[in-house]
C-alpha positions as CSV (number, residue, x, y, z in Angstrom):
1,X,-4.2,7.0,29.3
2,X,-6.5,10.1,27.3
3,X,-8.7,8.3,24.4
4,X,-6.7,10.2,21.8
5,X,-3.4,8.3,22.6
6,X,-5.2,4.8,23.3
7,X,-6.5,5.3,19.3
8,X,-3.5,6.6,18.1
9,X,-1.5,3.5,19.5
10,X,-4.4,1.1,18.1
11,X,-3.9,3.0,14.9
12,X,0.0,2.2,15.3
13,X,-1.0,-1.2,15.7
14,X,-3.4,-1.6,12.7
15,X,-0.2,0.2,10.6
16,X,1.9,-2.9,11.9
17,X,-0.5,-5.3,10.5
18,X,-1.6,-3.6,7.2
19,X,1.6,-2.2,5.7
20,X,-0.7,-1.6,2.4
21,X,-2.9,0.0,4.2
22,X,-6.5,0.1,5.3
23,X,-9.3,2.5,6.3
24,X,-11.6,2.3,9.4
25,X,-14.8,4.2,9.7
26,X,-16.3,4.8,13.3
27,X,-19.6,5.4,14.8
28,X,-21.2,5.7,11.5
29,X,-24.7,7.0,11.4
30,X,-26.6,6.8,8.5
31,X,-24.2,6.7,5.4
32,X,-21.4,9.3,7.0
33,X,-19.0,8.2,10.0
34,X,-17.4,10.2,13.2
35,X,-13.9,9.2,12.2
36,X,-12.7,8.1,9.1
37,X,-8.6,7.0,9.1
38,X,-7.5,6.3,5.8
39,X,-3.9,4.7,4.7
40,X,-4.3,3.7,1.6
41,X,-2.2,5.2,-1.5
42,X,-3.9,8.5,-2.6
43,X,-4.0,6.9,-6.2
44,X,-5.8,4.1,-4.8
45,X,-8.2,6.1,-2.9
46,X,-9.1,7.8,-6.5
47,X,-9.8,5.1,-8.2
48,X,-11.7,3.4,-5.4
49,X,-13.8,6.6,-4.9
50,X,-13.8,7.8,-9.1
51,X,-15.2,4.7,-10.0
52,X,-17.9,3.8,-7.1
53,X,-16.1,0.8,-5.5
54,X,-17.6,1.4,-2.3
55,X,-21.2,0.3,-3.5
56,X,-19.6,-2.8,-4.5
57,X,-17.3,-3.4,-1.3
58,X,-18.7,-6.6,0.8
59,X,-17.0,-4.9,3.7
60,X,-18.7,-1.9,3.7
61,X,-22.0,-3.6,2.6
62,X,-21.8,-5.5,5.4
63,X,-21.2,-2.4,8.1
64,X,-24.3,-0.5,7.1
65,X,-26.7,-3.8,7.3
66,X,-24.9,-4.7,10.3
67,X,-24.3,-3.6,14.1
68,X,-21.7,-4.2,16.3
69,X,-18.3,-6.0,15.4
């Protein structure tokens, strides 16, 4: 099995288990990542990026003081 199908099933898999959706960022460096998969309603991706959330996310706070999982 080729990496691109292994992610795309683990994608399928995160889809199964966050039917409102979710976004992963990989191998970030810095503030900008790799890959960035994004599920989440366009009009909540707006207003999540429109207003600045991600300084104020815990999650994303605590992947850029953090390594590994």
């Amino acid at each position: 099995m080729d990496e691109n199908t292994k992610i795309g099933q683990l994608l399928g898999e995160l889809d199964d288990l966050c039917p409102s959706g979710y976004a992963i960022a990989l191998h970030i460096r810095y503030t900008t990542p790799a890959f960035l998969f994004q599920t989440y309603p366009k009009e909540w991706m707006e207003y999540y990026s429109q207003n600045g959330l991600v300084l104020h996310d815990p999650t994303v706070r605590w992947g850029l003081a953090n390594t590994g999982t």
